[in-house]
C-alpha positions as CSV (number, residue, x, y, z in Angstrom):
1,X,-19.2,7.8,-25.1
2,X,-18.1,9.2,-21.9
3,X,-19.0,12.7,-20.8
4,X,-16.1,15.2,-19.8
5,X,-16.6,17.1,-16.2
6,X,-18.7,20.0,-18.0
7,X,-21.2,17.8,-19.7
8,X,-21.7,15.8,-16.6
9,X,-22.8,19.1,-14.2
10,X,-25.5,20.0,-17.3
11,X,-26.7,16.6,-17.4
12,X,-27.0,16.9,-13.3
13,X,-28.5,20.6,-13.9
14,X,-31.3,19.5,-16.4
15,X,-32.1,16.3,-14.3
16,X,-33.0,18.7,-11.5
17,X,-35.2,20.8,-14.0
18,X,-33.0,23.9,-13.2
19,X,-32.1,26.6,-15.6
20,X,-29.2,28.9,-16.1
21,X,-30.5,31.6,-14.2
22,X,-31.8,29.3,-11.4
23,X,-28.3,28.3,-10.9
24,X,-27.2,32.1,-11.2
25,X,-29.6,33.0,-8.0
26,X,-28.7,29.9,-6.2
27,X,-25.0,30.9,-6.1
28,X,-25.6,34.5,-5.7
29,X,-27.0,33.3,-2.1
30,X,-24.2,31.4,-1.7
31,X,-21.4,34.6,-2.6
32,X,-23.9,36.5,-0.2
33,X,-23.4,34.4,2.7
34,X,-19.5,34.0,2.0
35,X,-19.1,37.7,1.0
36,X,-17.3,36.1,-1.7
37,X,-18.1,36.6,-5.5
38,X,-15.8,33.6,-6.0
39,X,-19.2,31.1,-5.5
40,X,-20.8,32.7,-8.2
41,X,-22.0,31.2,-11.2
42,X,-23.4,33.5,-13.7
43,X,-25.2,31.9,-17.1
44,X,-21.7,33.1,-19.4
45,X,-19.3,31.0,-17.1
46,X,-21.9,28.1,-16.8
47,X,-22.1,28.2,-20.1
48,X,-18.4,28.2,-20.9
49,X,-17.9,25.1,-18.0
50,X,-20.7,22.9,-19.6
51,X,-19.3,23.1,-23.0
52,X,-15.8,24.5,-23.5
53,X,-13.9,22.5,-20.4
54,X,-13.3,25.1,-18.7
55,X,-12.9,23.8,-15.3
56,X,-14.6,25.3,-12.1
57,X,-13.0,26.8,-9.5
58,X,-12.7,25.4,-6.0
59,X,-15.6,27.6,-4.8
60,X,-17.5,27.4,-8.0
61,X,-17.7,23.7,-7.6
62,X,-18.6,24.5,-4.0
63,X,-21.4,26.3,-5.3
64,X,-22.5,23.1,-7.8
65,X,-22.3,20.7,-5.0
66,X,-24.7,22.7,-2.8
67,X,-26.9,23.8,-5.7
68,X,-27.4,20.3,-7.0
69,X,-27.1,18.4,-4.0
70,X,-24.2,16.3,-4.7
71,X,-21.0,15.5,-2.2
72,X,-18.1,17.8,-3.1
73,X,-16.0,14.8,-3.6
74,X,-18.2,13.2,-6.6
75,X,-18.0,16.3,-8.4
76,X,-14.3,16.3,-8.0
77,X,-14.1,12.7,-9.5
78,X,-15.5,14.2,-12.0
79,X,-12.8,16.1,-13.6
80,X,-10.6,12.7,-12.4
81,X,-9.2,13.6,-8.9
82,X,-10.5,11.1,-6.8
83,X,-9.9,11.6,-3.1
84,X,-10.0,8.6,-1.9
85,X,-6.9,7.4,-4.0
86,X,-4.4,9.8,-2.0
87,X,-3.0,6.9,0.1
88,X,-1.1,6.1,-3.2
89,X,0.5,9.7,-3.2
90,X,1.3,10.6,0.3
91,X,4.6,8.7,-0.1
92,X,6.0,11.4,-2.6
93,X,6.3,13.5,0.1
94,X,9.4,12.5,2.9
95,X,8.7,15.1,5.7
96,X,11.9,15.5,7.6
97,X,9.6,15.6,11.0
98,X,7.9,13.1,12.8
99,X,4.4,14.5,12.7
100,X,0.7,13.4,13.3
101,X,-0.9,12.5,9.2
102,X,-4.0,13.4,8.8
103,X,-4.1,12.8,5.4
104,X,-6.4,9.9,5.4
105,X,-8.7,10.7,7.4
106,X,-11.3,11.3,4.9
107,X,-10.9,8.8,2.8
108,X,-13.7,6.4,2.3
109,X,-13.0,3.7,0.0
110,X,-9.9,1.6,-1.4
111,X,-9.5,-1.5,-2.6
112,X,-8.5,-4.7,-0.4
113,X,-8.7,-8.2,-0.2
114,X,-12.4,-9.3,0.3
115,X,-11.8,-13.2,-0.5
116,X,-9.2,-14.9,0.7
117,X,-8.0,-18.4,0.1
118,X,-10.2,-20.5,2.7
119,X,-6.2,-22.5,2.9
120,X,-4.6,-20.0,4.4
121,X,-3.3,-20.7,7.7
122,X,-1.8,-17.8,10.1
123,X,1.0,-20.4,11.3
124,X,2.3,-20.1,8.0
125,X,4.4,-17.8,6.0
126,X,2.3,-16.7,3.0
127,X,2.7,-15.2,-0.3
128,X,-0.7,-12.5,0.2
129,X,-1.1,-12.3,-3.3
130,X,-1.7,-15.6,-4.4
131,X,-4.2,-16.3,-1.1
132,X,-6.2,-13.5,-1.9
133,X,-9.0,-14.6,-4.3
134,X,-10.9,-11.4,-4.8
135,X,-10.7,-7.4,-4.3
136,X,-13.3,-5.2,-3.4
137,X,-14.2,-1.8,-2.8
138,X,-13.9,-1.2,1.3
139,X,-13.3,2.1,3.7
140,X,-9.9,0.9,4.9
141,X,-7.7,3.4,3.0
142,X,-4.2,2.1,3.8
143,X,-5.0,-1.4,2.6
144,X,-5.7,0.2,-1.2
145,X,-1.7,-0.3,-1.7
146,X,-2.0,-3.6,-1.5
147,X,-3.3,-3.5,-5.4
148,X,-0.5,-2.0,-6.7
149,X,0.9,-5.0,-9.4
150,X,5.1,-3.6,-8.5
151,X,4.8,-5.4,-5.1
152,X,3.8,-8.3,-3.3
153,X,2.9,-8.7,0.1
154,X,4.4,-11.5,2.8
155,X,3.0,-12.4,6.1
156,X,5.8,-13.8,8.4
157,X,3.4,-16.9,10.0
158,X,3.4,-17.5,13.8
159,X,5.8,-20.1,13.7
160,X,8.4,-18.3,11.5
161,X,11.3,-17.5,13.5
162,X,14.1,-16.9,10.6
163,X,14.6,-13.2,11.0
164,X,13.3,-13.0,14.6
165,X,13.8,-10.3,16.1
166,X,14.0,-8.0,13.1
167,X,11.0,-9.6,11.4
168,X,9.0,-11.1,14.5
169,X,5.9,-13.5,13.8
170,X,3.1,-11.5,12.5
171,X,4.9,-9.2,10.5
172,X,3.6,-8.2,6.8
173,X,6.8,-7.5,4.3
174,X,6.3,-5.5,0.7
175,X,8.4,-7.3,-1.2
176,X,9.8,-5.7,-4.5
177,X,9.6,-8.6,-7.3
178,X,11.8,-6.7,-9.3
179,X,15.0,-7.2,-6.7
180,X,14.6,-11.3,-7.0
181,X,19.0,-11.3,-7.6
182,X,21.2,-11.9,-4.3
183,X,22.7,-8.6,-4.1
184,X,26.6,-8.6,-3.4
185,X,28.7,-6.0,-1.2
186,X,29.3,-5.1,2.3
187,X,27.0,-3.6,4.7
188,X,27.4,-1.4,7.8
189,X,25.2,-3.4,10.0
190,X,22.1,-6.1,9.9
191,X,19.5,-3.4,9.0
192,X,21.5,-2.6,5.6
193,X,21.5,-6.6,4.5
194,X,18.9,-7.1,2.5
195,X,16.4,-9.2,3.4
196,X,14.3,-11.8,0.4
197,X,10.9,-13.6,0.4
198,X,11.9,-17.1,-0.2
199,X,9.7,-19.4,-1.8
200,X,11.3,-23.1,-1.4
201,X,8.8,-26.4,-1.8
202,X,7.1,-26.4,1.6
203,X,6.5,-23.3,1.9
204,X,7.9,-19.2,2.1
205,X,10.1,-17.9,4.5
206,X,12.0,-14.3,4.7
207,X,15.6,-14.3,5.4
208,X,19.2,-13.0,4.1
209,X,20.7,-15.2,1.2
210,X,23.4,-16.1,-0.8
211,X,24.5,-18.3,-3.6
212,X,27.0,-20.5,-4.4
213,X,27.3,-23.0,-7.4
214,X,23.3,-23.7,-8.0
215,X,23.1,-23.7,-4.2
216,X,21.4,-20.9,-2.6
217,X,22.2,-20.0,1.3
218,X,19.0,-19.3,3.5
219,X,21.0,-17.6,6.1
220,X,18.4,-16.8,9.5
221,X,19.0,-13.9,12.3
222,X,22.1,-14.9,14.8
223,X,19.1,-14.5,17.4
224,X,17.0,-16.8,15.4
225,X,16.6,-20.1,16.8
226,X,15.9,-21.6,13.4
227,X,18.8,-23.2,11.6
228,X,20.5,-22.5,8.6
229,X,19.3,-24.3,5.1
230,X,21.0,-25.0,1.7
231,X,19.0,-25.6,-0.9
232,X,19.5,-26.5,-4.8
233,X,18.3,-23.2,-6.5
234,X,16.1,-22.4,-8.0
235,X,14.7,-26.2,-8.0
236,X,14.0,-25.9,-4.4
237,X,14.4,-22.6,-3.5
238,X,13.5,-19.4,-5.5
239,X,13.6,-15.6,-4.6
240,X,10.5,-13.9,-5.0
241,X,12.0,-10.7,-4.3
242,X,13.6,-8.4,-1.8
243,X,11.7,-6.9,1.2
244,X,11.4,-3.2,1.5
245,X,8.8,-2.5,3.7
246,X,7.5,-4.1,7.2
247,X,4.3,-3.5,8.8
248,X,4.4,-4.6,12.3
249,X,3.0,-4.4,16.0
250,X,5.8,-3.5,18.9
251,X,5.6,-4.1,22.6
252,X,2.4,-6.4,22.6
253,X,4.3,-9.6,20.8
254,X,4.3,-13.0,22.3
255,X,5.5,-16.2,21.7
256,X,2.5,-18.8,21.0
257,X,2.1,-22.6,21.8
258,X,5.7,-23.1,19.3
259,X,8.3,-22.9,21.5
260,X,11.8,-23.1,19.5
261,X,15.3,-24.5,20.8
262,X,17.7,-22.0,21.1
263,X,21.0,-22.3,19.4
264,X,24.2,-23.1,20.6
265,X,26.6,-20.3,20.7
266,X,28.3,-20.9,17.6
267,X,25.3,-20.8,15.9
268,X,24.4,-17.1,17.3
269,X,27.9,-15.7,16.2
270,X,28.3,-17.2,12.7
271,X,27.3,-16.3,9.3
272,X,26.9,-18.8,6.0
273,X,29.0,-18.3,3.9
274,X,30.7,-15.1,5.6
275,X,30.9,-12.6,8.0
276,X,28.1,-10.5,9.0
277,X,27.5,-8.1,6.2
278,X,30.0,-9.7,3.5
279,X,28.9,-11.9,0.6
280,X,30.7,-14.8,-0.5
């Protein structure tokens, strides 16, 4: 049976050997040196958190975290708000201003990858989730979205020039699993195409697609010095999904001992099957 918030602070309290009016004293002090009768804890309200739910306030819980010697942040876990899992909230909020987060700045733990599949090669475009053998608990907060079961997450390999320069070797993509259809319309420019995470027989690759028949149209960057592929779908080609996020260094990116051949000017200008930002 798992204890509530309230029965977990008496258990704490009666470990410690205190009683209800040692805590009452304790978080007099406290109020005292706050001139704030918000820390205090007398036996009536103790009584009513350790067995009715009523839940302590902010200061209160203060006041039990000093008292008993416990982080702040474990007795909040105990009423289920764990800190440490904000990284998977902060994206509910869309600030209209560029601004410095410091939202993470406390946080200790998240999950992320901690065994990875001893085949997997940084020359190669990867599907993360499949080369990632194991998860465990580490202080790198950002990397605790990479658990979350609606995505999965690309790394564009060093030799993977499709999108280049929108998606430049060394990228990660999110890809969304759920958008694995060619989408159909018009778009304004090359940033409004969507972009998929290709899985085809030797190999993944990102790039813009489209169908025809039971063909499917792996379409690269005009600036891309990779050319363009048709392949039977989904026999040897499948969409994975499309990519809605991109996590990528700027300014420090280099070429590495792969050095491509750059396309004839036709190439740079045309699109497969149509125009830039038309489906066939």
């Amino acid at each position: 049976m798992q204890l509530n918030g309230g029965q977990r602070l008496r258990a704490l309290r009666e470990t410690l050997g205190y009683r209800m009016r040692d805590v009452e004293l304790a978080s007099n002090q406290i109020a005292q040196r706050f001139e704030n009768e918000e820390f205090a804890i007398p036996p009536s309200r103790l009584s009513d958190i350790e067995t009715k739910g009523i839940i302590p306030s902010i200061f209160r819980l203060y006041s039990f975290a000093a008292i008993y010697r416990r982080e702040y942040r474990e007795l909040l876990s105990f009423y289920g708000l764990e800190l440490d899992g904000i990284s998977a909230d902060i994206g509910f909020g869309r600030p209209q201003k560029s601004h410095v987060s410091e939202a993470l700045s406390n946080v200790r733990q998240v999950r992320m990858p901690t065994r990875v599949d001893p085949g997997f090669s940084l020359q190669k475009t990867t599907d993360l989730r499949r080369a990632i053998e194991q998860w465990g608990t580490v202080p790198m907060a950002y990397l605790g979205l990479f658990a979350d079961d609606r995505y999965t997450y690309g790394y564009i390999g060093s030799e993977d020039f499709m999108m280049y320069p929108i998606l430049p070797p060394g990228s990660f993509v999110q890809v969304d699993e759920a958008k694995n259809k060619v989408g159909e319309g018009s778009w304004r420019s090359e940033y409004e195409r969507p972009i998929y995470f290709v899985e085809m027989r030797d190999g993944y690759t990102c790039c813009w697609c489209s169908t025809k028949r039971d063909s499917i149209v792996l379409q690269p960057h005009p600036l891309s010095p990779v050319p363009v592929r048709v392949l039977k779908h989904p026999q040897e080609a499948e969409i994975l999904g499309q990519v809605v996020g991109v996590a990528m260094r700027l300014g420090d990116w280099h070429y590495s001992d792969f050095q491509p051949t750059p396309k004839g000017r036709s190439a740079l200008t045309r699109d497969v099957p149509g125009q830039l930002g038309k489906e066939a």
